[in-house]
C-alpha positions in Angstrom: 117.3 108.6 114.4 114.7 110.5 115.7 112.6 109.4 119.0 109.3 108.4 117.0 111.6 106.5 114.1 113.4 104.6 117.3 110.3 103.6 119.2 108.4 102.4 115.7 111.7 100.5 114.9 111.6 99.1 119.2 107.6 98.3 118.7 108.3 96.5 115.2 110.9 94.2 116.6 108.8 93.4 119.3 106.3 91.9 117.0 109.2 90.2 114.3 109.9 88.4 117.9 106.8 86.9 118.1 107.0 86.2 114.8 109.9 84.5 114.8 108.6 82.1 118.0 106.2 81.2 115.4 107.7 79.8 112.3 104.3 77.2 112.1 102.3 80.0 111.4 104.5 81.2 108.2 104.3 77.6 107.6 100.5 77.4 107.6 100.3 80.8 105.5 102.6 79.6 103.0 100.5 75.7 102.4 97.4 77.2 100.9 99.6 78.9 98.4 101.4 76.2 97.7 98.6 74.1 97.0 97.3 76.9 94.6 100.6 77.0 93.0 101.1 73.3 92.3 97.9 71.3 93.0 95.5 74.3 91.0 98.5 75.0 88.2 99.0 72.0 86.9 95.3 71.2 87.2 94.4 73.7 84.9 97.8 74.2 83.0 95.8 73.4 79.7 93.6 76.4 80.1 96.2 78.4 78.3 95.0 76.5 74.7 91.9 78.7 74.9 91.8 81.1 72.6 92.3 84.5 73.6 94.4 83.5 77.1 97.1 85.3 75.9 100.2 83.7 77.6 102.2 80.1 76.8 102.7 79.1 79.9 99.9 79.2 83.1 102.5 79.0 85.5 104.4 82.2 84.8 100.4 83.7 84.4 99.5 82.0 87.9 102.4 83.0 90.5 101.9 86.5 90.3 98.1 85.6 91.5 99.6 83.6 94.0 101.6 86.3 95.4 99.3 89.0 95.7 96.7 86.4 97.1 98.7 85.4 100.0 99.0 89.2 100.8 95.4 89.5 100.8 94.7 86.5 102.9 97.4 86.7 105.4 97.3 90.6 105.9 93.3 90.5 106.5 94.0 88.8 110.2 96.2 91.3 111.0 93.1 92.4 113.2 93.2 89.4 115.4 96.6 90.2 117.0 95.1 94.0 117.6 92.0 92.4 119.1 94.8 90.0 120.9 96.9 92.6 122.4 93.5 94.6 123.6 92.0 91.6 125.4 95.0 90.9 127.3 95.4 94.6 128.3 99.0 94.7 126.2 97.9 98.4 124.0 96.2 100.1 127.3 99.7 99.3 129.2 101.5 101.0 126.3 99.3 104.1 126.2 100.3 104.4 129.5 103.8 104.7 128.7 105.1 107.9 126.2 105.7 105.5 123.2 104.6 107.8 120.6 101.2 106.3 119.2 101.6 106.8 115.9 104.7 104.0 116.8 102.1 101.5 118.0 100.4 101.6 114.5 103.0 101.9 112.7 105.1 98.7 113.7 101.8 96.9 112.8 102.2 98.2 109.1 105.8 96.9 109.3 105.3 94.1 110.6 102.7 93.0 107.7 104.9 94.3 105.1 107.6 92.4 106.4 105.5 89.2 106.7 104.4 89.7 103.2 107.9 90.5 101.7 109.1 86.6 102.9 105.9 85.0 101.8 106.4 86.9 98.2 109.8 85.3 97.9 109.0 82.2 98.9 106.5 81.6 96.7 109.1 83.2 93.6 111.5 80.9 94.5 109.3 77.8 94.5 107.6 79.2 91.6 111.4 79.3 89.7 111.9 75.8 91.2 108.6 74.5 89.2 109.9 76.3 85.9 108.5 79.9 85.6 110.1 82.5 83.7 110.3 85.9 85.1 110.6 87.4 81.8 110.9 91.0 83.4 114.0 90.0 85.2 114.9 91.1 88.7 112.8 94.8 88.2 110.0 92.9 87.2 109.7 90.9 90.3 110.3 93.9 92.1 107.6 95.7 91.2 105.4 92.3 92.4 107.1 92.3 95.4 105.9 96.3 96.0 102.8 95.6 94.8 102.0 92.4 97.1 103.1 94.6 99.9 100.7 97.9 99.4 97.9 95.3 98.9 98.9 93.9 102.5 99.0 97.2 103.9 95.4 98.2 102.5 93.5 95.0 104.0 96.0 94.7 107.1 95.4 98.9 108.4 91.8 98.0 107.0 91.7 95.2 109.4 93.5 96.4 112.3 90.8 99.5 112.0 87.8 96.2 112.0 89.6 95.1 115.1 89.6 98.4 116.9 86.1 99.3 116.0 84.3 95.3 116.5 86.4 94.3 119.2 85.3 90.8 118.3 87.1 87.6 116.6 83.7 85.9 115.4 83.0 89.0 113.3 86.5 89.8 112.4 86.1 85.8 111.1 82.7 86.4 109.6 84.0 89.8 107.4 87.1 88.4 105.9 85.4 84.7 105.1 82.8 87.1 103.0 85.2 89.4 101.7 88.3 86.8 100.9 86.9 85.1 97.5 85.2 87.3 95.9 88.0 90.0 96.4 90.4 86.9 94.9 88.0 85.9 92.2 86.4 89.2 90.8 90.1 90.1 89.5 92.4 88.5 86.9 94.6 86.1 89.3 93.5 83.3 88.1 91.9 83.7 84.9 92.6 86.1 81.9 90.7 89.3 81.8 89.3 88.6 78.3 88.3 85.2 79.3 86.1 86.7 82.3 82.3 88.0 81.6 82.3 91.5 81.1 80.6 92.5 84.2 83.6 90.8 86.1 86.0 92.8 83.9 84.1 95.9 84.9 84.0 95.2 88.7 88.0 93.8 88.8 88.8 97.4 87.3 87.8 98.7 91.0 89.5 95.9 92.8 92.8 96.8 94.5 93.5 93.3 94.5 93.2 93.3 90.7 95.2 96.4 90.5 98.3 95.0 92.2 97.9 91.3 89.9 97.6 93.9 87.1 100.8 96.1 88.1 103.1 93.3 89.2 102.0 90.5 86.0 102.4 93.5 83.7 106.2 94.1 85.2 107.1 90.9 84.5 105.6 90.7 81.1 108.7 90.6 78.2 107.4 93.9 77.1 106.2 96.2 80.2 103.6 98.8 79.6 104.7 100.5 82.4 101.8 103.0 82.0 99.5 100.4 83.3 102.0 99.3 85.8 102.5 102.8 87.0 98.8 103.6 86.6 97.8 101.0 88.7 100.5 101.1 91.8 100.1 104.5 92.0 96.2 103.8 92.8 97.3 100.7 95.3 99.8 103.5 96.8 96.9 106.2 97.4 94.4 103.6 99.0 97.5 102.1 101.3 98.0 105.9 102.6 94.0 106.4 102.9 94.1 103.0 104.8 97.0 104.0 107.1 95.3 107.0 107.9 92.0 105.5 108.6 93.5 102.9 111.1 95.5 105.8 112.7 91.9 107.5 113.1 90.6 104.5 114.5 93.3 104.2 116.8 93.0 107.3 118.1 89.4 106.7 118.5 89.9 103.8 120.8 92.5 105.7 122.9 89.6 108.3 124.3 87.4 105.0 124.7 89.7 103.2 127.1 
């Protein structure tokens, strides 16, 4: 393993071990989910007798939603723990040290995949517990699973960037409070795209969060078109790299600044 691989791997565990200290705060990421999974589902299961809806059941057409929404909201704080470690002085000690920097960023987009990967299975299971059918079998959810976790790598580099840049948590709060709904609500994770007004269908086509519903439903569709699927985590792939490379910019940016 080579030095930069073994300190991203050292810097990584470091945060799971926070993380694990913590288990009320997976618990408190995974309750608003939950309540959108059981309270909101069977609320509106009878939405599916519209016309044009296109599925049987709004459970199996909900938990992908649910999924890639719990990326979105849990990976756009990753910022607060940046701001954290910089008000208590934790990143300047480390750029004293010669951790390799790309490490420091790097265990960050570890970390939220990581984080995402357990909330994603959760939420499976308890969907499978309620009665969905995963009619794309285990590659299906897969594909969900790899989608949910380039969405949380967008907002969570996006957001560590935010945290570098404002060095603030009231307008780290005030950005993702405006950002969080209509990211959720101008896309198809809740409602059928042919069901949505057309100027919603237009903007959800340039909606990451859309694209990773759109890849990781279509995967567990019965019959795939897996040129969508492809199509569309292919462009969740691009933006995660453009992302990673922006917060790595940023990063360095701060490091001359301090």
């Amino acid at each position: 393993m080579s030095a930069a691989a073994a300190q991203t791997w050292y810097m990584t565990q470091r945060q799971l071990t926070a993380f694990v200290r913590q288990p009320a705060y997976l618990l408190i990421t995974l309750l608003q989910p939950v309540i959108w999974l059981f309270l909101f589902g069977n609320l509106f299961r009878r939405i599916t007798d519209l016309p044009g809806f296109g599925t049987g059941s709004y459970l199996d057409y909900l938990v992908p939603g649910v999924v890639v929404m719990t990326a979105l909201s849990s990976s756009m704080w990753a910022g607060m723990g940046t701001l954290e470690e910089i008000e208590r002085g934790t990143l300047n000690r480390f750029l004293t040290t010669p951790v390799n920097r790309g490490a420091l960023m790097n265990a960050n987009v570890i970390n939220n995949g990581l984080s995402v990967l357990v909330q994603a299975v959760v939420i499976i299971l308890l969907g499978l517990l309620a009665g969905a059918d995963y009619a794309g079998g285990a590659a299906g959810l897969l594909v969900l699973v790899v989608a949910a976790i380039l969405l949380g790598t967008v907002f969570g580099a996006m957001s560590n960037a935010i945290g570098m840049v404002v060095r603030q948590r009231e307008s780290i709060v005030g950005i993702n409070t405006f950002l969080l709904l209509p990211l959720t609500f101008l896309s198809s994770s809740f409602m059928a795209p042919a069901l949505m007004p057309s100027w919603m269908r237009h903007v959800a086509d340039f909606n990451p969060v859309d694209w990773a519903v759109v890849a990781g439903r279509g995967a567990l569709s019965a019959d795939p078109d897996w040129g969508e699927v492809l199509g569309r985590g292919g462009a969740l792939l691009a933006v995660a790299v453009a992302a990673v490379l922006l917060s790595t910019r940023t990063f360095r940016t701060y490091q001359r600044s301090v």
